[in-house]
C-alpha positions as CSV (number, residue, x, y, z in Angstrom):
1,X,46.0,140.5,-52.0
2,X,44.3,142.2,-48.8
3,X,42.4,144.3,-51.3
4,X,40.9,141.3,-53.0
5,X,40.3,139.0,-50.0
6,X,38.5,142.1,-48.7
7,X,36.2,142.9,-51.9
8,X,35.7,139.0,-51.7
9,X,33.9,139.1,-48.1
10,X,32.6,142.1,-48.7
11,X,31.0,140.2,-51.9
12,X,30.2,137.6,-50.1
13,X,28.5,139.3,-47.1
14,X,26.1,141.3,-49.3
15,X,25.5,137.8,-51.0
16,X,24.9,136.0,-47.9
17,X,22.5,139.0,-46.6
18,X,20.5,139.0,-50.0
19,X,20.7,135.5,-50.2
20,X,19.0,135.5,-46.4
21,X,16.4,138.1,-47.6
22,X,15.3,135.8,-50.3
23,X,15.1,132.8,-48.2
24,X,12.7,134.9,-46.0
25,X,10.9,136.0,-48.6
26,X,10.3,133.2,-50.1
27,X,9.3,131.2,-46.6
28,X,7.6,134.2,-44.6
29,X,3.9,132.9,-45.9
30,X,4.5,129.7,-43.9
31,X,6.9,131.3,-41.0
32,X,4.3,133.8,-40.3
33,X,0.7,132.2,-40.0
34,X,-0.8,130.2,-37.3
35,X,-3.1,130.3,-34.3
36,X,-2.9,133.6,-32.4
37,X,-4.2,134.0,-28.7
38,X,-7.9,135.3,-28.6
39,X,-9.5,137.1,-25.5
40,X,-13.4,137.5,-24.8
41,X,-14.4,139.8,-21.5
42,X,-18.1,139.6,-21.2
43,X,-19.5,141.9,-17.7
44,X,-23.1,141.9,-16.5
45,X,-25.1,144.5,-13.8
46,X,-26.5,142.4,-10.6
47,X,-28.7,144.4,-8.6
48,X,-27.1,143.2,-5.4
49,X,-24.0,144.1,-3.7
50,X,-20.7,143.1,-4.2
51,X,-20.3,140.9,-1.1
52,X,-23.4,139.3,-2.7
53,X,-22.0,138.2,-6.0
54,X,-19.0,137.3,-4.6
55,X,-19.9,135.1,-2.0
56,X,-22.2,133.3,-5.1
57,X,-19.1,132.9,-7.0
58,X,-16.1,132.5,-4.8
59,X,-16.0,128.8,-3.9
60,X,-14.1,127.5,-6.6
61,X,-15.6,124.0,-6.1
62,X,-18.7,124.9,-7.0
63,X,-20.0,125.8,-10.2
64,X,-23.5,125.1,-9.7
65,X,-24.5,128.5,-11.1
66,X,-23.1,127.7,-14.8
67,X,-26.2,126.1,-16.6
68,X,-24.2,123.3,-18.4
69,X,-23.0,122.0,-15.4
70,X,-25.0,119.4,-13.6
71,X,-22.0,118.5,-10.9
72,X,-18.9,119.6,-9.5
73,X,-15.8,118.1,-7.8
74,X,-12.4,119.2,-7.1
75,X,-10.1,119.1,-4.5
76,X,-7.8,122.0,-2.4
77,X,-11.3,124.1,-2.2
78,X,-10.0,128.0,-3.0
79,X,-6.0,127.1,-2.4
80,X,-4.1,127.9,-4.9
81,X,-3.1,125.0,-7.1
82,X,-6.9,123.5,-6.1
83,X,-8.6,121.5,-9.0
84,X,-12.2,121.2,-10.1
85,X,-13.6,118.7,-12.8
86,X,-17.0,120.1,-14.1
87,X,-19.7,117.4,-15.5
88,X,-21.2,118.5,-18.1
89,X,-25.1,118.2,-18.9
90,X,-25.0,114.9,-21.3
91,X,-21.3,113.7,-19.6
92,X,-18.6,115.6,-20.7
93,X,-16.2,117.0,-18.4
94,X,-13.8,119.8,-17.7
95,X,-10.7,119.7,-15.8
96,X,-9.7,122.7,-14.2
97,X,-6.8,124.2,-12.1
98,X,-7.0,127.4,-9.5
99,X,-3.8,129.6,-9.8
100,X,-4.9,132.6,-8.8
101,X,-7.4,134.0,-5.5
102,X,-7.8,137.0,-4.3
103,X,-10.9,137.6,-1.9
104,X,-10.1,140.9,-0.9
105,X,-9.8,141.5,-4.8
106,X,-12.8,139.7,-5.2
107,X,-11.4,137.7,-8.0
108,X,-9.9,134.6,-9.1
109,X,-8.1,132.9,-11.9
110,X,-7.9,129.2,-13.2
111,X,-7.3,127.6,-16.5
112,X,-8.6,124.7,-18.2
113,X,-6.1,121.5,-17.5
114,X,-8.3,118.9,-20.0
115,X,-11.1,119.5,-22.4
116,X,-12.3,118.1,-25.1
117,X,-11.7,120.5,-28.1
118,X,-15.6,118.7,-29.1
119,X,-17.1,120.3,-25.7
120,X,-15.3,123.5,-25.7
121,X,-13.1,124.4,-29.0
122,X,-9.9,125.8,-27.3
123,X,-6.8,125.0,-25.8
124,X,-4.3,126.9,-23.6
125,X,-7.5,128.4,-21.8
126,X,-7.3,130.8,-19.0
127,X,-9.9,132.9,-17.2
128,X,-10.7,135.4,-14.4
129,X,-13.6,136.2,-12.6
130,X,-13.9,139.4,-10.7
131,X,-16.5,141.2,-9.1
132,X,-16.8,144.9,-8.6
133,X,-18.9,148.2,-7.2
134,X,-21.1,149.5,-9.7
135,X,-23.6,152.8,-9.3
136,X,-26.2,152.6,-6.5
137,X,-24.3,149.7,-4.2
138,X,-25.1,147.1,-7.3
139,X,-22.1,145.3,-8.5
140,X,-20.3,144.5,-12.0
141,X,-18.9,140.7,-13.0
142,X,-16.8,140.6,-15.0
143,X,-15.7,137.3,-17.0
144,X,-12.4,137.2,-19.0
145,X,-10.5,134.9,-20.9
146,X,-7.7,134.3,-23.1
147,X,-6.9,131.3,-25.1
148,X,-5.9,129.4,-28.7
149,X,-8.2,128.2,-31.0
150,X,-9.2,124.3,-30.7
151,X,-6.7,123.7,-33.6
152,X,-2.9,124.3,-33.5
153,X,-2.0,124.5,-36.9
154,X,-3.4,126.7,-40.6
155,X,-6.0,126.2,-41.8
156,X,-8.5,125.1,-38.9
157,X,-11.9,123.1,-39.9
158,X,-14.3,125.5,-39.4
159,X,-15.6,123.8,-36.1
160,X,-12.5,124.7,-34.6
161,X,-11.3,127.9,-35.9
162,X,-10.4,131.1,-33.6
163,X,-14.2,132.3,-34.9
164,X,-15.5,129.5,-33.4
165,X,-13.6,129.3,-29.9
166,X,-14.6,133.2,-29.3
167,X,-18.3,132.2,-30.2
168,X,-18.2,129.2,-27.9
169,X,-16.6,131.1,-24.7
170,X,-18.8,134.4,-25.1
171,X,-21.9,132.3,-25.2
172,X,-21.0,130.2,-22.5
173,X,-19.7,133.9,-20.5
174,X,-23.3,135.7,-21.3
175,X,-24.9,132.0,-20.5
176,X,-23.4,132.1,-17.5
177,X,-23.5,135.5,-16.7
178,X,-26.9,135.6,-17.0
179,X,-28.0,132.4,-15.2
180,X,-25.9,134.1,-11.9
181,X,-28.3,137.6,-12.6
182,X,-31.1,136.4,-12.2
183,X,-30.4,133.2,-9.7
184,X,-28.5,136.3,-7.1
185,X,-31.7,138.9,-8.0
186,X,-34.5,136.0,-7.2
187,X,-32.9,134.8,-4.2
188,X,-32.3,131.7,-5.2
């Protein structure tokens, strides 16, 4: 009897295992697929030094130097926890919460609280700005973020596909980038 009750769950173990195998087999197509986080780092040269960029950059209420923004408000200033909506040019606007500063680091961190997925095709965004020496006391910034595509589950429409969030948030990076070159190397 103990030899037979034993072959039995030893029967039925390799029967439950294979059985288990071929259950995940069979649903690993659907298991397996979905959004995956993105990241875009975009840096640009300013031919001014560090203290320079950074004191363009570090109030976290103002934005002024991101070309689709036509206004700014937020409340905390550059605590952590401090908010910012952005307006955009034709309305829109962008929600935004600080949780991370560190002037001595010349850097800081939010995330984007509320967007339209229409205005910027992402959710679960998060970003860091951070400024650093480059050669001949000029200085690097750097703009990094990570995030998920505008649409949570397969088979995105192409508008909001992880394609198309990296395309928005590098354009708007180098966009912005490049507006804060040249505003910091006129003197503007």
């Amino acid at each position: 009897m103990r030899v037979t009750i034993g072959r039995r769950t030893a029967v039925a173990a390799v029967l439950g295992a294979a059985g288990a195998a071929v259950l995940t087999a069979a649903f690993a197509p659907v298991w397996a697929h979905g959004p995956t986080r993105q990241k875009v780092r975009e840096s640009i040269e300013i031919n001014a030094p560090p203290a320079k960029v950074w004191a363009a950059i570090s109030n976290f209420q103002d934005m002024s130097w991101l070309p689709p923004v036509t206004k700014t408000t937020g409340e905390k200033g550059n605590e952590v926890g401090a908010t910012r909506t952005l307006t955009l040019t034709g309305g829109a606007t962008v929600e935004e919460e600080l949780y991370k500063y560190e002037p001595d680091m010349l850097s800081y961190s939010y995330r984007i609280t509320k967007v339209d997925v229409k205005v910027l095709p992402v959710t679960n965004y998060s970003s860091t700005l951070t400024v650093s020496p480059a050669s001949d006391g000029k200085a690097t910034l750097e703009w990094a973020g990570a995030f998920y595509r505008g649409f949570p589950n397969n088979d995105p429409p192409p508008e909001l596909s992880d394609e198309a969030a990296k395309t928005a948030v590098s354009g708007l990076y180098k966009t912005g980038l490049e507006a804060l070159k040249k505003k910091i190397e006129s003197g503007s």
